[in-house]
C-alpha positions in Angstrom: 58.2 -22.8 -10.8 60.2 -20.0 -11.7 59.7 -16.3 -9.9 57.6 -14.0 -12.6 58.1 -10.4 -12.3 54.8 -8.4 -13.4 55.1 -5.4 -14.8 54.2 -2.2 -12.7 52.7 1.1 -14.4 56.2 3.2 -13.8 54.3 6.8 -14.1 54.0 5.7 -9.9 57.3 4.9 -9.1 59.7 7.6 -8.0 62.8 6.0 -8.7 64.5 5.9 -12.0 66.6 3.4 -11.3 63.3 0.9 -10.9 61.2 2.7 -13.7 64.2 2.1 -16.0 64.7 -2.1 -14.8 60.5 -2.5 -15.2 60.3 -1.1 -18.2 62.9 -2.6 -20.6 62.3 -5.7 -18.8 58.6 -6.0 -19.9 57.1 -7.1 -23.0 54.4 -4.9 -24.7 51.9 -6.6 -26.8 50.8 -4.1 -30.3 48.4 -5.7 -31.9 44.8 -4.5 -33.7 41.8 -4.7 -30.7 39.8 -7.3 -33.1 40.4 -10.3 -35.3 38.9 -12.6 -37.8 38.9 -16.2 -36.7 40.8 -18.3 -38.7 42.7 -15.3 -40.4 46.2 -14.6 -39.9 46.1 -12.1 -37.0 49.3 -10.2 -36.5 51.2 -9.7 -32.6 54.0 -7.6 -32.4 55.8 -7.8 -28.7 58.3 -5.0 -28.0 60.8 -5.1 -24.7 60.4 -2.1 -23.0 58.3 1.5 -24.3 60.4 3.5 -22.7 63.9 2.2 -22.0 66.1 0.1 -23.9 67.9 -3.5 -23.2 71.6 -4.3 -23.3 72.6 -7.0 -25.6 75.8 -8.0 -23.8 77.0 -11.6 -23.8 76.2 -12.3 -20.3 72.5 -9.8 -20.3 70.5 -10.2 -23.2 66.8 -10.6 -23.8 67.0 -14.6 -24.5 63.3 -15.2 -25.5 59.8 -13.8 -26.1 56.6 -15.7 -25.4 53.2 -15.3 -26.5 50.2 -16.8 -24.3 46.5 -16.9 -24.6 45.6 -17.3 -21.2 47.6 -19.7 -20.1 47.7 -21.5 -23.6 51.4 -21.1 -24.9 50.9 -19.7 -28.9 54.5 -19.0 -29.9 58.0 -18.4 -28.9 61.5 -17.2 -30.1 64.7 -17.7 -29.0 67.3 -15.2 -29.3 71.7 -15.3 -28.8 73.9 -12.6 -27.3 74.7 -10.2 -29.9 71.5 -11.1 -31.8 71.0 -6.8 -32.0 74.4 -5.9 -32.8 75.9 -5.8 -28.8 73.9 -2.2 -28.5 70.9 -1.3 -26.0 67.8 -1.7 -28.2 63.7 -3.0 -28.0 63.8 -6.5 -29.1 61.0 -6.7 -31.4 59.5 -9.6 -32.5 56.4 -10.5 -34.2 54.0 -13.7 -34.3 51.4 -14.4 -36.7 48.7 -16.7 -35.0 45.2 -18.2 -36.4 42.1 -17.1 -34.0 40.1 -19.2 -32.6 37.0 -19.1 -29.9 35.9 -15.1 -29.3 38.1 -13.6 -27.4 41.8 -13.4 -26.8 43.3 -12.8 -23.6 47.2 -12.1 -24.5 50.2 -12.1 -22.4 53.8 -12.2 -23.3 56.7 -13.0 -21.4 60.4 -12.0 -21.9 63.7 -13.5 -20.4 66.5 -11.8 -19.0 69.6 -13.9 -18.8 70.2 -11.5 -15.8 66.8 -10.8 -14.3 64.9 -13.7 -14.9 60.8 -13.8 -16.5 59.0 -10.8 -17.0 55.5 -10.3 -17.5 53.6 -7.3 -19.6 50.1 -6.0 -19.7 47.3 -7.9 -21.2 45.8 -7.3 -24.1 42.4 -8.4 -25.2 41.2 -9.1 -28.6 38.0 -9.7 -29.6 37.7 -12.4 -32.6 34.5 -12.2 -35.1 
């Protein structure tokens, strides 16, 4: 099993050099707090709030993944130069179908350089 870094609130970290590599490394889920089950339910997952991510041939954000629990819901797959070779938030968004009452969501990004990062969860509750 591969090494998953969690993310780390950087407001208490003194260094920028390690509030800058948590950060853009981590995947923030945006997302409304409540659903409708069995309605299209929108998940947008942004790399970083704070910092940026290169998209260099050999360090690029290479996939997002959306979990519920530890239920895999979606993924996508990206290539070097997929955002133009600048520093930017990969942004991508899922559309999912709710099901059950509550959604416990996680998202995971890879770094072609730094491996699997995990963000914050975010619960949703579904009526």
């Amino acid at each position: 099993m591969p090494k998953i870094n969690k993310y780390t609130d950087i407001s208490e970290i003194d260094r920028e050099a390690k509030k800058d590599l948590i950060d853009r490394h981590s995947p923030f889920i945006h997302c409304a707090d409540t659903a409708v089950e069995g309605e299209p339910f929108q998940v947008t997952i942004k790399m970083g709030n704070e910092y940026t991510h290169p998209d260099d041939f050999d360090h690029y954000i290479e996939s997002v993944t959306l979990f519920d629990g530890e239920t895999e819901l979606a993924r996508a797959s990206y290539v070097a130069g997929a955002l133009g070779n600048v520093k930017a938030h990969n942004t991508t968004i899922f559309t999912i179908i709710p099901t059950g009452k509550k959604l416990k969501l996680v998202a995971h990004g890879y770094c072609t350089k730094h491996g699997i990062w995990e963000g914050p969860e975010k619960v949703v509750e579904v009526n």
